[in-house]
Backbone bond lengths (Angstrom), bond angles and torsions (degrees), N, CA, C in turn:
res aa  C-N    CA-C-N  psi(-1)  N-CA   C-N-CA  omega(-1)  CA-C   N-CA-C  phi
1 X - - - 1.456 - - 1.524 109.04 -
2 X 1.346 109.51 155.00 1.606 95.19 -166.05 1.793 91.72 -107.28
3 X 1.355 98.89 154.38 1.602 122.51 161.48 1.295 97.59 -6.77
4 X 1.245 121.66 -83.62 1.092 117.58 -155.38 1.889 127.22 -58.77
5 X 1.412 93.83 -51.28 1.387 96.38 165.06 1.948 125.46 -64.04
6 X 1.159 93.47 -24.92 2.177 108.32 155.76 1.646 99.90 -48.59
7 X 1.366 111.34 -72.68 1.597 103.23 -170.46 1.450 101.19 -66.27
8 X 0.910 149.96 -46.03 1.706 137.31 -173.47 1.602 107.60 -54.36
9 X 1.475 125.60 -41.73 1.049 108.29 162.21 1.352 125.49 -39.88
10 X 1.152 105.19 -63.82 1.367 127.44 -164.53 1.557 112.51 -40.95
11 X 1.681 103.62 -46.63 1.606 113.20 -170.06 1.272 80.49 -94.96
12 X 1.532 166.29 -8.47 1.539 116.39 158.12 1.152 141.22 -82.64
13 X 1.673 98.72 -18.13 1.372 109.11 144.90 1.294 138.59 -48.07
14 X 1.546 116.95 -31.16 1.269 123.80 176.61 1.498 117.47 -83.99
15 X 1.512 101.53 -19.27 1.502 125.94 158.24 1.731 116.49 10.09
16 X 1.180 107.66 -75.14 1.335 108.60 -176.61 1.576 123.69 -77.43
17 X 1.385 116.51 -16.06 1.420 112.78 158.03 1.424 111.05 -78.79
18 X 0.944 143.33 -62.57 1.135 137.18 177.38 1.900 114.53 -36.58
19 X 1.114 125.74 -37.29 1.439 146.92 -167.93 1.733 86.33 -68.12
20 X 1.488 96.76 -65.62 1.799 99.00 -172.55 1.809 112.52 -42.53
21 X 1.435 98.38 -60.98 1.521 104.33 172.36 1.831 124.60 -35.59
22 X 1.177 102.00 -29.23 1.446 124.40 -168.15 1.480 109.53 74.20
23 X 1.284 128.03 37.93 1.223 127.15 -173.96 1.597 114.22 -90.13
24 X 1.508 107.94 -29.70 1.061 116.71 -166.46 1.828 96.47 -85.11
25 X 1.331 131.63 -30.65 1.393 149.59 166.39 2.050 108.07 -45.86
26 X 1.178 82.27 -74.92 1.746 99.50 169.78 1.732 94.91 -27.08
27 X 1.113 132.98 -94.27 1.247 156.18 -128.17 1.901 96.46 -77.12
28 X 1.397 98.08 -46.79 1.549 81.10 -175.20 2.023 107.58 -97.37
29 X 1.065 111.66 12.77 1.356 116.82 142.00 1.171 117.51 -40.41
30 X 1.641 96.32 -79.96 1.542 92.03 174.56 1.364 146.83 -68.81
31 X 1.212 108.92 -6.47 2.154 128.73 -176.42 1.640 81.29 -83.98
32 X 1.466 111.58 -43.00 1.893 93.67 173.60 1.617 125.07 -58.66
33 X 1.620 107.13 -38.55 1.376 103.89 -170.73 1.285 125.61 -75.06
34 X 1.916 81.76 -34.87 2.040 78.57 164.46 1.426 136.80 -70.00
35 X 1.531 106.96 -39.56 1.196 110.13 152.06 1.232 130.45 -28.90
36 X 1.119 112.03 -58.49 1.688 116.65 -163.89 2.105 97.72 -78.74
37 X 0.674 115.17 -42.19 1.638 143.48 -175.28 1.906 93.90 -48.55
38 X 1.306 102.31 -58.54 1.664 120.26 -177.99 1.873 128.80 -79.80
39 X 1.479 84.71 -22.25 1.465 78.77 -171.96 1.952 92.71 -151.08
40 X 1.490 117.86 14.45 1.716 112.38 165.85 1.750 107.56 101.19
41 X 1.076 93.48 163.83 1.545 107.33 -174.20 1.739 119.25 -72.55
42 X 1.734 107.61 -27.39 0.961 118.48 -164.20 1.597 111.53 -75.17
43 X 1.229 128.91 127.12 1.505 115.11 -170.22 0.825 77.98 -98.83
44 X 1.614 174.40 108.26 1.230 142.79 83.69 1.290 100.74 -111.86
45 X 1.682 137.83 -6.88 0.946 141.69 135.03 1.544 146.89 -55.54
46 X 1.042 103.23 -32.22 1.877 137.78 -171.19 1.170 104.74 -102.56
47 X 1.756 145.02 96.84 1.266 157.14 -152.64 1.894 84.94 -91.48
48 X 0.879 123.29 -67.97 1.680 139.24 174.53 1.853 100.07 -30.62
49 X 1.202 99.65 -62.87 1.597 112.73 -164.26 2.117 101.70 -62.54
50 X 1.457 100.54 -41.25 1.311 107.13 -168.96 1.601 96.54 -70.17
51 X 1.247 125.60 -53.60 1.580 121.78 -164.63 1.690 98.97 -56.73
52 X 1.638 113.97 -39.27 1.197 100.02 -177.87 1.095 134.84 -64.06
53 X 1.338 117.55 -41.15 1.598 142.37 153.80 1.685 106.44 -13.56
54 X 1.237 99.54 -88.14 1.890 141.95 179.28 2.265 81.91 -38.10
55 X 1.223 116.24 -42.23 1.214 96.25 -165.58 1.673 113.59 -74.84
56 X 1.521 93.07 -44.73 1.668 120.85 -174.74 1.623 95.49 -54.06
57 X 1.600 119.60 -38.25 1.794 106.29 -169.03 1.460 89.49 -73.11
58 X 1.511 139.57 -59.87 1.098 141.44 -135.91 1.711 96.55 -79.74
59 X 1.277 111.89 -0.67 1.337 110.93 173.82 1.418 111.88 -111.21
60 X 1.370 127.29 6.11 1.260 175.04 -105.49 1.944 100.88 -28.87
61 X 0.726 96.87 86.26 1.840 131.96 -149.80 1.889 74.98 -100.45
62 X 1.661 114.80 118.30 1.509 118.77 -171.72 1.514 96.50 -63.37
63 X 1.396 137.77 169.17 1.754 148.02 -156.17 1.924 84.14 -94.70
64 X 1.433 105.20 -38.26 1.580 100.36 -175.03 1.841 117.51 -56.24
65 X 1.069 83.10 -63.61 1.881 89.09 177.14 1.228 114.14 -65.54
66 X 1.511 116.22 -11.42 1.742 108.75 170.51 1.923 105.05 -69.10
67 X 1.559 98.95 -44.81 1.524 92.38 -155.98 1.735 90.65 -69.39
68 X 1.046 86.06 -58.35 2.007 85.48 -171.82 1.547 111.97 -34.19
69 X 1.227 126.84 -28.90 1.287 114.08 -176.23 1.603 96.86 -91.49
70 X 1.185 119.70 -4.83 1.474 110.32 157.12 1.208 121.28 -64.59
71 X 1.275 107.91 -47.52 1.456 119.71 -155.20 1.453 106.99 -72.15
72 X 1.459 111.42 -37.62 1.663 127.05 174.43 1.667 97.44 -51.46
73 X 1.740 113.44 -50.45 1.752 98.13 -170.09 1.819 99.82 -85.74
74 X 1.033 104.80 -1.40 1.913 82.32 166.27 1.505 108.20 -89.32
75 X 1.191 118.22 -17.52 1.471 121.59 -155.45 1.739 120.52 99.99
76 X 1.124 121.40 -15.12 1.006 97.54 -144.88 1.948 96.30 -86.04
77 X 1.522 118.20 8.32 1.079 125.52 153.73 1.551 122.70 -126.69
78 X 1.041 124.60 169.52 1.740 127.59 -138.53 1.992 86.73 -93.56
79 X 0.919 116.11 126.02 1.419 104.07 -173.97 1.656 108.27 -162.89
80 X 1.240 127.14 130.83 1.788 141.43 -173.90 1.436 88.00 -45.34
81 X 1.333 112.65 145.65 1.524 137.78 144.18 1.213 117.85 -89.86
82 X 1.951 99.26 126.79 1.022 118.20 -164.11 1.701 114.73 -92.01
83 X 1.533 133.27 130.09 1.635 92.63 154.42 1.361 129.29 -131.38
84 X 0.879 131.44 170.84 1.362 131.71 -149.26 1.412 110.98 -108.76
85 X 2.112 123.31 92.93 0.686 116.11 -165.89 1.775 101.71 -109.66
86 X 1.370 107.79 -178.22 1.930 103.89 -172.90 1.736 82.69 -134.68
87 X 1.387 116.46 131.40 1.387 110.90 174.96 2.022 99.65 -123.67
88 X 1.095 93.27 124.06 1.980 100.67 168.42 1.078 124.80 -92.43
89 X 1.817 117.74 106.37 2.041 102.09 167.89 1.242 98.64 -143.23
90 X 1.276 141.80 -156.56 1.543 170.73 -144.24 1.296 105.78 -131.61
91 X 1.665 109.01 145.37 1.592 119.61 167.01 1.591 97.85 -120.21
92 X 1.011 116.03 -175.86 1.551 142.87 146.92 1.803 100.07 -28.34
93 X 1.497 92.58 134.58 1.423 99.14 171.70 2.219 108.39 59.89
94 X 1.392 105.96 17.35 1.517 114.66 169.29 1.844 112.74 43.27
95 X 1.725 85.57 40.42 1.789 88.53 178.20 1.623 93.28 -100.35
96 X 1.727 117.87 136.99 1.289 122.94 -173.51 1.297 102.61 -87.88
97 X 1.795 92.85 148.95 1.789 118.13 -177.11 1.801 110.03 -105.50
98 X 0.916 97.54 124.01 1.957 111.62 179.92 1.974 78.50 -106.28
99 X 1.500 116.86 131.03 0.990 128.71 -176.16 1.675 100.81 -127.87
100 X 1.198 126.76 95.18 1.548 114.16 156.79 1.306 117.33 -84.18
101 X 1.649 103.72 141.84 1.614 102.68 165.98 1.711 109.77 -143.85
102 X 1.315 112.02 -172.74 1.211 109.98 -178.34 1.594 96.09 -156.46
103 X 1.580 114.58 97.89 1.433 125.41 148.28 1.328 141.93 -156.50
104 X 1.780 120.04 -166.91 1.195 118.51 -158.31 1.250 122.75 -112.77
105 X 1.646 93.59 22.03 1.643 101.24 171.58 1.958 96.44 -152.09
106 X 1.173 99.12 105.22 1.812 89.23 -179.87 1.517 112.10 -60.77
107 X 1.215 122.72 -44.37 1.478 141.84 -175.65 1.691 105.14 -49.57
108 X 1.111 114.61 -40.10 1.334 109.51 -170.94 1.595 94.90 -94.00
109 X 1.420 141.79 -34.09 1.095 135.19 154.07 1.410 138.49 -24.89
110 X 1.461 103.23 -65.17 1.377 130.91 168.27 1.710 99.60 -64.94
111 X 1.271 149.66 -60.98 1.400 126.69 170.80 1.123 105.15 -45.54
112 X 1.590 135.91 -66.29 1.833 132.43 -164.64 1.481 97.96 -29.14
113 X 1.549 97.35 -63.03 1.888 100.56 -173.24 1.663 132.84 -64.33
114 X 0.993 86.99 11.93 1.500 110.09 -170.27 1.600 119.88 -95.11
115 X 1.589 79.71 -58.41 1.862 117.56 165.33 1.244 116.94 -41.44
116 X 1.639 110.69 -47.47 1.340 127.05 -151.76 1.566 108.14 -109.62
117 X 1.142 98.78 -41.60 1.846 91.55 153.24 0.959 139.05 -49.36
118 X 1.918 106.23 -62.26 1.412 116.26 176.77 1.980 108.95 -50.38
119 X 1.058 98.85 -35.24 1.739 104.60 -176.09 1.655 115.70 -49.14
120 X 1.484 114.80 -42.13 1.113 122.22 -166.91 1.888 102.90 -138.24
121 X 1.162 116.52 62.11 1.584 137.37 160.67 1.092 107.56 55.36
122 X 1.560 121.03 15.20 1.983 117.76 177.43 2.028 89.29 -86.79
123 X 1.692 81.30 -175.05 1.484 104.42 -171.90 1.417 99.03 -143.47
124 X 1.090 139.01 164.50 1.638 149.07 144.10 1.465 106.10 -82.98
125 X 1.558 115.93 131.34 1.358 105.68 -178.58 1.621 90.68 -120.67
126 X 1.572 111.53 -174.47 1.634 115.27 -161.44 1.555 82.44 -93.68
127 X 1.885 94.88 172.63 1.368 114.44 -180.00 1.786 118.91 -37.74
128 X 1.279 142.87 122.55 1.520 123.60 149.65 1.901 87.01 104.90
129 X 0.922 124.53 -8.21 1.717 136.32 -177.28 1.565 95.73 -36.64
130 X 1.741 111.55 -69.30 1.480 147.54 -167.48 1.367 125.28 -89.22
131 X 1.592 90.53 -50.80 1.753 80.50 -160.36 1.578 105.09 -75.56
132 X 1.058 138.24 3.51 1.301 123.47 146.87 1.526 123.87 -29.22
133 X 1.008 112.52 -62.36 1.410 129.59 -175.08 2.080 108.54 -66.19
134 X 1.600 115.77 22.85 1.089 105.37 -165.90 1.246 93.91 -144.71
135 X 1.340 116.26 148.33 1.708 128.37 177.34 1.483 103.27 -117.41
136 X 1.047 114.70 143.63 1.463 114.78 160.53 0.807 134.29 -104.23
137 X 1.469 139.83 134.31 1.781 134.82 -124.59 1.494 97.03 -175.33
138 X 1.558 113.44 140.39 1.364 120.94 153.67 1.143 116.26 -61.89
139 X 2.103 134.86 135.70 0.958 101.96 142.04 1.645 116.27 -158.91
140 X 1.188 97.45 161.34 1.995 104.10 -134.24 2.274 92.93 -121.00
141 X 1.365 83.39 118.69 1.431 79.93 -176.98 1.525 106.43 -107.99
142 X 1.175 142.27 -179.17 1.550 137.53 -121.69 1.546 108.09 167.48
143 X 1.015 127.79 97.20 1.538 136.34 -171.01 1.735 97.18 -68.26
144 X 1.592 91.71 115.63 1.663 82.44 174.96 1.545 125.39 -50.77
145 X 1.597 112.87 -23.75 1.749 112.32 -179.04 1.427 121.79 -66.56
146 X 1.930 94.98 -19.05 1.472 99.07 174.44 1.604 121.74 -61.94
147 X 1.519 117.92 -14.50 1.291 111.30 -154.78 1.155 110.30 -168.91
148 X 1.642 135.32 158.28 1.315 144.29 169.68 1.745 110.46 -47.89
149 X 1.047 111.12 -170.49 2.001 100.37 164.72 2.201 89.98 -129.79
150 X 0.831 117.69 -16.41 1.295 114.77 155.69 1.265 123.45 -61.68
151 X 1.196 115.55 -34.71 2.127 124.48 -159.74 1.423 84.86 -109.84
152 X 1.230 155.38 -25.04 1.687 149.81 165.72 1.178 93.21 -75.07
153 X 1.655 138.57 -57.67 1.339 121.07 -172.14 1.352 132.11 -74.09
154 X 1.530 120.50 2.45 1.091 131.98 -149.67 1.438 98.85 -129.57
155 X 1.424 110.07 -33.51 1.589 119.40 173.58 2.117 108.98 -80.17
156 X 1.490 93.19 -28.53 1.211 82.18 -178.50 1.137 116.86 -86.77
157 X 1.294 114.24 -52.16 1.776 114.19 175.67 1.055 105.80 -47.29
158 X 1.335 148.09 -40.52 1.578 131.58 -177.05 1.393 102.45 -84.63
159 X 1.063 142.98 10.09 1.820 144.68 146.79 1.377 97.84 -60.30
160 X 1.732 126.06 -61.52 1.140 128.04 -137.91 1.446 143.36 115.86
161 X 1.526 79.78 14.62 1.618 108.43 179.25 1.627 110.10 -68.38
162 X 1.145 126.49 123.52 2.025 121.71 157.08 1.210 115.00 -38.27
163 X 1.874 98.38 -54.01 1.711 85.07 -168.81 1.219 103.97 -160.56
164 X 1.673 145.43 170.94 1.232 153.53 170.23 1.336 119.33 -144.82
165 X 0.960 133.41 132.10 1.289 147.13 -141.78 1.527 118.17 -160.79
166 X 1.744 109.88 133.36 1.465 99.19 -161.61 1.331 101.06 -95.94
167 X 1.214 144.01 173.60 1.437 149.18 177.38 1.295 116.83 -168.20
168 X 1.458 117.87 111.58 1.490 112.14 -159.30 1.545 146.81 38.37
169 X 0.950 104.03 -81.86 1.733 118.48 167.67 1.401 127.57 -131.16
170 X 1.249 106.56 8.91 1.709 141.75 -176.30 1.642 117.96 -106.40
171 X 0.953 136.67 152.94 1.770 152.11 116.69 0.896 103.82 -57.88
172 X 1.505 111.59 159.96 1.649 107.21 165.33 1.935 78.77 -156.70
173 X 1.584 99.66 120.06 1.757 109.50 -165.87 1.931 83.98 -110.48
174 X 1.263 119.53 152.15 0.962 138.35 -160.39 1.329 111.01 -148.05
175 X 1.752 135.86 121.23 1.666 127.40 -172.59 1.243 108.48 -160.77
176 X 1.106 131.71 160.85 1.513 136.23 -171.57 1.724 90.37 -72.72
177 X 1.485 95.28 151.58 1.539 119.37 168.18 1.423 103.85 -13.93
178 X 1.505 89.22 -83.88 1.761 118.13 -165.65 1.380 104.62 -50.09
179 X 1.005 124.67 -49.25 1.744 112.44 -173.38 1.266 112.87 -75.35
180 X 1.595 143.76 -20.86 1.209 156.19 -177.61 1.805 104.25 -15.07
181 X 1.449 108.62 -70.34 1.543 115.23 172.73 1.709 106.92 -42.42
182 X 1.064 116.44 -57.71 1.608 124.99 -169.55 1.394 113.15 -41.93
183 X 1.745 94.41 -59.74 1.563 101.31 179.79 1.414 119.73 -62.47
184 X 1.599 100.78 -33.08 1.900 96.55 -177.88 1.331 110.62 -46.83
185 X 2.210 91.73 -66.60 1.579 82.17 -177.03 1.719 129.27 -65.04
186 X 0.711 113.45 3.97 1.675 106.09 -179.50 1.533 106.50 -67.70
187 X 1.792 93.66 -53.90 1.869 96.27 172.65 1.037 126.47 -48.86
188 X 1.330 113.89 -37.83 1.754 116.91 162.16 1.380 109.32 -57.88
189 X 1.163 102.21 -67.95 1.626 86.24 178.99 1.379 131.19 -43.28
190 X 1.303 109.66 -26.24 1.713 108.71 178.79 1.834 100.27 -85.60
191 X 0.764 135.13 17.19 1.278 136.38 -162.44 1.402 118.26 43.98
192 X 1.690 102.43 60.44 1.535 103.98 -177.40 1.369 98.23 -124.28
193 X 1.129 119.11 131.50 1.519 131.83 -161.65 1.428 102.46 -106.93
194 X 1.382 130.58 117.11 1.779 131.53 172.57 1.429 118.09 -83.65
195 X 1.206 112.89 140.68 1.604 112.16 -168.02 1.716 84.60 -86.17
196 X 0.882 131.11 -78.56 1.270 136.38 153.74 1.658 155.60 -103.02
197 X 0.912 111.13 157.52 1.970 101.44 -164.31 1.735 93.96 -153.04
198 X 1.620 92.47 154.44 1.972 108.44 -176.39 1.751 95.25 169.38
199 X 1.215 82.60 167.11 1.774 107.94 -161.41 1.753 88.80 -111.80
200 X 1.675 96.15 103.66 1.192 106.54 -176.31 1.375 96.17 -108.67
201 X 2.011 106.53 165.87 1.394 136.16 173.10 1.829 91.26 -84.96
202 X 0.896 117.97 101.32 2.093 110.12 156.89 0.903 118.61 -92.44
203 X 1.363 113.85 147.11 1.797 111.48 177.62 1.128 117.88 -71.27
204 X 1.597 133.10 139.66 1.855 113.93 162.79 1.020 114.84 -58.35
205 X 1.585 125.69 -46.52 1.747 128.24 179.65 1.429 102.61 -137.00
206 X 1.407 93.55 130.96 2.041 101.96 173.32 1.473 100.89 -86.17
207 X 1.484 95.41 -179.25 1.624 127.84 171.27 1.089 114.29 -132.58
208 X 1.371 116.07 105.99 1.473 144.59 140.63 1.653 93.88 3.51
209 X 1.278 107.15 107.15 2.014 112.06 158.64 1.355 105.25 -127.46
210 X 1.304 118.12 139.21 1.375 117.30 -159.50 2.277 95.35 -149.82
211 X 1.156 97.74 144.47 1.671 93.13 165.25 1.678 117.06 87.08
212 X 1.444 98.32 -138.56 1.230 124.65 177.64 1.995 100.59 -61.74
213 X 1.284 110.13 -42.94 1.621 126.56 -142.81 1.773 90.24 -92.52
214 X 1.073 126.80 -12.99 1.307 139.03 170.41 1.389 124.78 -82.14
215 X 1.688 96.96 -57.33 1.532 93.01 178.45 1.696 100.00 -77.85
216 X 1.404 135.04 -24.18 1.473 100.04 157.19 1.252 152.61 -83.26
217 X 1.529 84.67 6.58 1.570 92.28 -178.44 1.992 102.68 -96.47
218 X 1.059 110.49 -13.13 1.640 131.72 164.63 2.229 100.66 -51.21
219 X 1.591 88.59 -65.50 1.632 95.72 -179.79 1.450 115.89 -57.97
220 X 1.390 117.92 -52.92 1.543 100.91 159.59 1.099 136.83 -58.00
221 X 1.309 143.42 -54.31 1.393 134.32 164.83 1.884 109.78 -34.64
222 X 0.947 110.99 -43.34 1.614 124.55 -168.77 1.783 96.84 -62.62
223 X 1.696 104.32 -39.95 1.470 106.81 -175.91 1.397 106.18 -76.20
224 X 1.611 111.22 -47.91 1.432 111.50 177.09 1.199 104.81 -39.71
225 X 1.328 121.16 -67.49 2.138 123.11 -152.43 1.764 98.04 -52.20
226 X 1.471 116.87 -40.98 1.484 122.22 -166.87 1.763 110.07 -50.92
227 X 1.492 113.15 -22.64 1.400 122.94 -164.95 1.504 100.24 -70.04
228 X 1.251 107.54 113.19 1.789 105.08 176.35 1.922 113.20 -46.92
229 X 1.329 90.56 -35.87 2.060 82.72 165.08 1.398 142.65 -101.79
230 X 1.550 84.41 25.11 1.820 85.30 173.60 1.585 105.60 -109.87
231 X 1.116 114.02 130.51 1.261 115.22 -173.33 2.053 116.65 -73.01
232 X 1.791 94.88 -42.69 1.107 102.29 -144.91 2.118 91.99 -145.67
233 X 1.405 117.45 131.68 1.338 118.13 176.27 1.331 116.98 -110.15
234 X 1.544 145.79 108.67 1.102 133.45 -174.29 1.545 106.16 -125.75
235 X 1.660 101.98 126.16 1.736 97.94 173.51 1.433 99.86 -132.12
236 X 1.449 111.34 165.56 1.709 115.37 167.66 1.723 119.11 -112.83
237 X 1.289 103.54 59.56 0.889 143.86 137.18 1.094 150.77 -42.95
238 X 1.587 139.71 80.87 1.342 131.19 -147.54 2.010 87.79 -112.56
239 X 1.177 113.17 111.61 1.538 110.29 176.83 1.738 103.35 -106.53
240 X 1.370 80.70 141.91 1.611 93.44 171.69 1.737 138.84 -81.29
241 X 1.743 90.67 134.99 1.688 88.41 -169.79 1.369 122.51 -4.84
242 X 1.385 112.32 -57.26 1.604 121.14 -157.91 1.666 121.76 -63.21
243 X 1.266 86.52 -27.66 1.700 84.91 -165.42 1.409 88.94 -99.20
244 X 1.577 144.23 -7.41 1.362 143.65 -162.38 1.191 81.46 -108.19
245 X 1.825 157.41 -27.56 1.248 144.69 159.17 1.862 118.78 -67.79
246 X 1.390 109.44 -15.53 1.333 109.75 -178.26 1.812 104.33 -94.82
247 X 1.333 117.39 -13.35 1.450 120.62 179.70 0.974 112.83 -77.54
248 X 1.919 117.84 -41.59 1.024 124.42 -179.56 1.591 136.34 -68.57
């Protein structure tokens, strides 16, 4: 499993503390406002707006603060403009960071990330540093209890999925950008229900983090996600069992 999908475990498990904090609330506020702001109010129109929606219930995000943070990105309530910046640097052990965020002051952003790097052995690197090293890909994870691994693989590949893959107690469905919608719904259609789904950065090739250089590169990402404006943490990063069993 790659780095990246390692830390997603990690934070949905942690899921419900974070939820209490309202941290996890904060953040998809805003993936709603922009959404709705960029592409309309209508979720059955707005592929962006709908995943966010679908995320906010499954995070069980009240129906009130869903619409209102609609209404803020149509306008039709008074609401901050968001913008949508991508920041590139280094962790521990020189595995690269694709940083999404979404806010209304870059300046205070860019210090948080600064703060929080320097804290735990990352760096900020200049524009184009990283994201070389990153594809962008649907990808849709799937509680193994939900389903056969034949009837997930069979429903997904005929969506248009690359690939599916079992991992502990998980799927992990994998698809080009563009088909992302296709594949969701297909799983629905097969009556396959996603614990979660998002349009991730993947690495083409990770780096081996192992030890000491793991569990800090574990604490930064953990510090990164805490930043009310980062939306989203992506490294290529392959961390080892051990220290991904001591986080957990």
């Amino acid at each position: 499993m790659s780095g990246h999908s390692k830390w997603s475990t990690i934070k949905r498990k942690k899921a419900g503390v974070d939820a209490k904090r309202g941290a996890i609330f904060t953040k998809l506020i805003r993936e709603i406002t922009v959404a709705a702001r960029q592409g309309g109010g209508a979720v059955d129109f707005n592929p962006r707006l709908r995943l966010a929606v679908d995320v906010a219930k499954a995070a069980n995000m009240p129906a009130e603060n869903i619409e209102r943070a609609i209404k803020k990105g149509t306008g039709e309530l008074e609401g901050v403009s968001y913008e949508e910046i991508a920041y590139e640097g280094y962790g521990p052990g020189g595995v690269a960071l694709y940083i999404e965020t979404l806010t209304d002051n870059p300046n205070r952003t860019v210090a948080d990330l600064r703060h929080a790097l320097g804290r735990h052995g990352g760096s900020l690197g200049t524009s184009g540093s990283v994201a070389w090293q990153f594809e962008r890909k649907g990808q849709i994870v799937v509680p193994a209890a939900a389903t056969t691994e034949d009837a997930l693989f069979e429903a997904a590949l005929e969506a248009g999925a690359e690939d599916a893959l079992k991992e502990g107690d998980e799927f992990i469905v994998t698809c080009p950008m563009a088909g992302f919608n296709a594949v969701l719904q297909g799983l629905k259609a097969a009556g396959i229900a996603a614990s979660s789904a998002e349009l991730a950065w993947i690495a083409k090739n990770e780096i081996a983090v192992t030890g000491s250089e793991a569990s800090r590169l574990l604490r930064l990402l953990e510090a990164l996600e805490e930043l009310d404006d980062v939306q989203k943490v992506h490294s290529n990063a392959d961390i080892d069992a051990a220290t991904l069993a001591e986080m957990m």
